[in-house]
C-alpha positions in Angstrom: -65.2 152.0 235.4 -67.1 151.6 238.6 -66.7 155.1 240.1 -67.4 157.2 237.2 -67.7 160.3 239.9 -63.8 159.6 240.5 -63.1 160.3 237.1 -61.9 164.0 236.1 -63.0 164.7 232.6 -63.5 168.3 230.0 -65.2 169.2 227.2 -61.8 170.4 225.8 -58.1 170.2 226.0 -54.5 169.5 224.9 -52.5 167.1 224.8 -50.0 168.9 227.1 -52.8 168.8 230.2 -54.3 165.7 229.4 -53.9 161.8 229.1 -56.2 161.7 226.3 -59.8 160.6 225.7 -62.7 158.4 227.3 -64.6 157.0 224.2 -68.2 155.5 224.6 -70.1 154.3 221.9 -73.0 151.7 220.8 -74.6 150.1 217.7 -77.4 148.8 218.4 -78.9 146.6 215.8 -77.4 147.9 213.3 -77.4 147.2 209.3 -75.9 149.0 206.6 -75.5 148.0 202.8 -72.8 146.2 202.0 -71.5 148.8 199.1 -72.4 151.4 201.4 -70.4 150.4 204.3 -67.2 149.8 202.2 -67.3 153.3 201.2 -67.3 154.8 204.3 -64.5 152.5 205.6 -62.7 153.8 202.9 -63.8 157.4 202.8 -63.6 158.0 206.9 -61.9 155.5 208.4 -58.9 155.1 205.6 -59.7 151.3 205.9 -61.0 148.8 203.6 -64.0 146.7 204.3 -63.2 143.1 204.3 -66.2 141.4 205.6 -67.0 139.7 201.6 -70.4 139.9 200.3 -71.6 136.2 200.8 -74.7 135.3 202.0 -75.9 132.9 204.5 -79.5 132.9 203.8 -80.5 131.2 206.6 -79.0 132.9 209.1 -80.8 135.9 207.3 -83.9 133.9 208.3 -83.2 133.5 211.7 -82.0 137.2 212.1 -85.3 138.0 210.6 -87.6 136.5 212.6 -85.8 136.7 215.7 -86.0 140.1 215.6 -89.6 139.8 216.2 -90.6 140.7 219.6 -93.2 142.8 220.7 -95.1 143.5 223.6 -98.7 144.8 224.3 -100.5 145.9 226.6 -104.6 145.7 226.5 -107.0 147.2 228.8 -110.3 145.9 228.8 -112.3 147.9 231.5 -110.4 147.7 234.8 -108.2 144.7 233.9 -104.8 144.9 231.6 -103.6 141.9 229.9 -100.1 141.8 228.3 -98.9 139.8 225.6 -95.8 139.0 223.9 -95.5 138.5 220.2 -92.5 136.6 218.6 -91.2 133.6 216.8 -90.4 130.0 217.8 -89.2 127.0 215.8 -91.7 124.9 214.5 -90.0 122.4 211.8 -86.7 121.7 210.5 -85.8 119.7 206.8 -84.1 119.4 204.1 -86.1 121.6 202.4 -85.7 124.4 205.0 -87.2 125.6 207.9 -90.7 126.4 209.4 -91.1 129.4 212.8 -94.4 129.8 214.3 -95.6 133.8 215.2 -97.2 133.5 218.2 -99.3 135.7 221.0 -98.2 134.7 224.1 -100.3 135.9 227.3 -98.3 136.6 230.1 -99.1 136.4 233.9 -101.7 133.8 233.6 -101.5 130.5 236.1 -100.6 128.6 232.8 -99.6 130.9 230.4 -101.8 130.9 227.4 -100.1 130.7 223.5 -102.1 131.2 220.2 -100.4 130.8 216.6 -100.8 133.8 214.5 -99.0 132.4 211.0 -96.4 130.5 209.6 -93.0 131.7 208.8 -90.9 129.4 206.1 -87.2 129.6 204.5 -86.9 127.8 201.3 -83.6 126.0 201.2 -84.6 125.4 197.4 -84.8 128.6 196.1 -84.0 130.7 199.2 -87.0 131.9 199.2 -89.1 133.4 202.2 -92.6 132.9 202.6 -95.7 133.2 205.1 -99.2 131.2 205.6 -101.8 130.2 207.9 -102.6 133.5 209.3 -104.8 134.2 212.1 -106.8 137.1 212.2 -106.2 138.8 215.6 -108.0 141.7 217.6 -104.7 143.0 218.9 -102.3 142.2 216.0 -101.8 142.6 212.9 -100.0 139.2 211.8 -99.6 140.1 207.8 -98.0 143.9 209.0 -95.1 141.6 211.0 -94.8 138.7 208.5 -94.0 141.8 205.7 -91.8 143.7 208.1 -90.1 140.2 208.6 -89.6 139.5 204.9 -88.1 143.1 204.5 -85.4 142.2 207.4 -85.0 139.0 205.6 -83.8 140.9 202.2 -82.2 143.6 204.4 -80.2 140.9 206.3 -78.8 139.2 203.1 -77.5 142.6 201.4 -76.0 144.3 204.5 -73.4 144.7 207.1 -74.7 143.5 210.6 -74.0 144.5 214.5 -71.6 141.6 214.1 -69.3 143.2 211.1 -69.4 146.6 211.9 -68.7 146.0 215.4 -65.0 144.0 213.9 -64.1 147.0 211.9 -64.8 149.3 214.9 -62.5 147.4 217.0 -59.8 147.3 214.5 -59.3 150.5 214.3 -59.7 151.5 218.1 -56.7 149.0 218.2 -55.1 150.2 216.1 -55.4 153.8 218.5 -53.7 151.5 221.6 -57.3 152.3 223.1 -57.6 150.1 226.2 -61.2 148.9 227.0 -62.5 149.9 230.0 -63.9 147.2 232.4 -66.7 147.4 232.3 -69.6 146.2 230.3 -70.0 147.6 226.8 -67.8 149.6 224.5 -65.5 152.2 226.7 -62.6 152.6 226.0 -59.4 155.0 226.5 -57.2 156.3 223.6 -54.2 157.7 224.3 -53.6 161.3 223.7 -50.9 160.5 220.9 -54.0 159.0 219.2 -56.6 161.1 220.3 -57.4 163.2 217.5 -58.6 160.2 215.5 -61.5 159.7 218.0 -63.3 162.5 216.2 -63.0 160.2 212.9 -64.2 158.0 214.6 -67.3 159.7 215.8 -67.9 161.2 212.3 -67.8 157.0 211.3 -70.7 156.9 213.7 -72.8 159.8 212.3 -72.4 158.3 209.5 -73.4 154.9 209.8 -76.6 156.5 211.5 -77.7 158.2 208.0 -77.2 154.7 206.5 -78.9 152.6 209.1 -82.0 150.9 207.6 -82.7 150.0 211.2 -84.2 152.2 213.4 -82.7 152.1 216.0 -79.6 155.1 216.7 -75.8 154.3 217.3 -74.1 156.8 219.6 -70.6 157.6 220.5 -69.6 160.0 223.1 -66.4 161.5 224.2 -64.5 163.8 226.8 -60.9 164.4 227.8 -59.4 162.7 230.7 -57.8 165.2 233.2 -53.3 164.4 233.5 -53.1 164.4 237.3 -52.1 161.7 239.8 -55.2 160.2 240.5 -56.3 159.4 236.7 -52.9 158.4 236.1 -53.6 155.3 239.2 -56.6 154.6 237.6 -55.7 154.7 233.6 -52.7 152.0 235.1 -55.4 149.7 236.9 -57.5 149.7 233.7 -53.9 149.4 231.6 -53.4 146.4 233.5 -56.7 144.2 233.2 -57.3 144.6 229.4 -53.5 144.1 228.7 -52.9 140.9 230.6 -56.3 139.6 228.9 -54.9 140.0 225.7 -51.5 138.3 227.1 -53.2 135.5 227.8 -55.1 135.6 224.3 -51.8 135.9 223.0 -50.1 133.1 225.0 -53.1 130.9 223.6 -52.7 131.1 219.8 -49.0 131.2 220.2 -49.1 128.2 222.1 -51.3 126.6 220.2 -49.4 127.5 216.6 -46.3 125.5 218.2 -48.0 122.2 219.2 -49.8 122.3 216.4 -46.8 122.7 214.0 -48.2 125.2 212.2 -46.6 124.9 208.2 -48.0 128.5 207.4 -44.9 131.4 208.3 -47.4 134.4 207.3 -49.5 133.0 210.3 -46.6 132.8 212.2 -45.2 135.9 211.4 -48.4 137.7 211.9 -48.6 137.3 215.7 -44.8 137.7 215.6 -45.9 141.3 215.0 -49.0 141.5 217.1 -47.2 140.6 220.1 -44.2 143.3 219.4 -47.3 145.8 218.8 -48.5 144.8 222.4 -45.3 145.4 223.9 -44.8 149.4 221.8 -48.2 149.7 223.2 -47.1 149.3 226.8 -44.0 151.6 226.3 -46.3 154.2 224.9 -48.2 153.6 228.0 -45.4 153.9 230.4 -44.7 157.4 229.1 -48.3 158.6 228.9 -48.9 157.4 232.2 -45.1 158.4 233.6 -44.2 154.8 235.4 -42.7 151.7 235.0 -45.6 149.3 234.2 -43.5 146.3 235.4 -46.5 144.3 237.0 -46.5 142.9 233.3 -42.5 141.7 233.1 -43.2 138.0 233.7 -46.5 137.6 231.5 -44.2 139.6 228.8 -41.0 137.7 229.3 -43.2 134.5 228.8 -44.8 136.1 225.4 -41.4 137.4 223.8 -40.5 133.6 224.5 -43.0 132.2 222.3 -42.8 134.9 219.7 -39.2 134.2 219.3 -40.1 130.2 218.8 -42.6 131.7 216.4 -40.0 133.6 214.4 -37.8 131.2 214.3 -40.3 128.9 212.8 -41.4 130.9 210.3 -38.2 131.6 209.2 -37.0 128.1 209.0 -40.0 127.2 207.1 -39.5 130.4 204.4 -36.2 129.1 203.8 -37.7 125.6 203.1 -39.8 127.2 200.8 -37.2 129.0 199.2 -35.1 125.8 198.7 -38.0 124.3 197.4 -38.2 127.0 194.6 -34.9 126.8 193.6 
């Protein structure tokens, strides 16, 4: 929200006085192993991790290297030079690829670049490797190309910012949270869903005791204050995140139709995510005590196409049915 001074919020309450909770939270750059992070999905969260093991080694490479980026500053005296350490591409093959670690000296006329080592994926073997290294005054080039080999391993074997951000999101929507417009995660839940916030910041906690990164994740909550003026601006919000998911909705539906899609579980899948759309604006309606009718036409449009949908998928399950028999 723009005007978080307009906002009314508590450190506690009910559900009788309020209209539930405003959830912040972030994840840095996260990672978390793979076995690890299926159990706590499981344990806190009631949900099972389905992100798969496999491995794309190279990405691993390029997350591994990319995380590279430092910056110095060096005094000599009375003047201060900075510099800025990090990867570039250097050579792609068949056989894998080849970044350059390089000392880049900023603020100069023509800034000034000096190659501290070579970084290499082996598409062979998957294999990492380093060579060439330059011995610096400033940096240590073998410390980095280590600490990039250990991201490398850490990459392949666990959950990124990427996956644990999907299973987050999941299960706010599966709270009718609303996102807040705004950039980066804030969100309202409900107050019928509210209690689960606290699982969710416990999910959170968690994930920070498992992080082999080192940077923290937070998440942060208060009550939002029932009165008339939250109410206007809980609608406001209500109404931009919903009729961007309309349109998200109208998309795939639209596009399942002219595509004549011969799959009915697809079908029927966003058959059920659009009729969870529309219990989540009657549960908004009551929460928020109006008619939230600014949404009638994009809604009349969507039950349309989820009724072409259903009818598809049911003409092609009794298809399949004939075929059986």
């Amino acid at each position: 929200m723009n005007e978080w001074k307009n906002i009314i919020g508590a450190a506690s309450g009910d559900k009788e006085h309020v209209l539930g909770k405003f959830l912040h939270f972030s994840l840095a750059n996260v990672l978390v192993d793979k076995a690890e992070f299926s159990e706590l999905c499981e344990d806190i969260l009631g949900t099972p991790y389905t992100g798969g093991n496999r491995v794309t080694v190279s990405d691993a490479f390029r997350s591994a290297t990319g995380d590279i980026r430092e910056r110095l500053c060096v005094r000599d005296g009375s003047e201060q030079t900075i510099f800025e350490i990090y990867c570039r591409d250097n050579m792609k093959s068949d056989d894998g690829m080849c970044r350059e670690l390089v000392k880049e000296t900023l603020n100069q006329r023509t800034n000034q670049y000096r190659k501290l080592a070579n970084i290499h994926y082996h598409k062979t073997d998957q294999s990492f490797s380093f060579d060439d290294l330059a011995p610096d005054a400033d940096v240590d080039a073998l410390a980095i190309c280590r600490r990039a080999e250990e991201m490398f391993d850490l990459y392949q074997r666990c959950a990124n910012r990427r996956q644990v951000e999907t299973v987050c999101l999941n299960f706010l929507r599966g709270l009718e949270a609303t996102k807040v417009s705004v950039n980066g995660h804030l969100y309202f839940v409900p107050k019928h869903a509210m209690e689960q916030v606290d699982v969710f910041e416990s999910f959170i906690a968690e994930l920070n005791d498992h992080n082999r990164n080192d940077r923290r994740l937070t998440a942060n909550s208060f009550y939002i204050i029932d009165d008339a003026k939250q109410r206007e601006k809980m609608t406001e919000e209500f109404y931009i995140a919903v009729k961007k998911e309309i349109a998200q909705y109208q998309e795939k539906a639209d596009y399942l139709i002219k595509s004549g899609s011969r799959s009915p579980s697809v079908l029927e899948h966003w058959v059920v995510k659009i009729a969870n759309l529309e219990e989540k604006k009657r549960h908004y309606e009551e929460i928020l005590r109006r008619e939230l009718d600014g949404l009638d036409d994009e809604f009349g449009d969507l039950k349309l196409l989820s009724q072409e949908l259903s009818v598809r998928a049911k003409g092609l399950r009794a298809r399949q049915s004939a075929k059986a028999a």
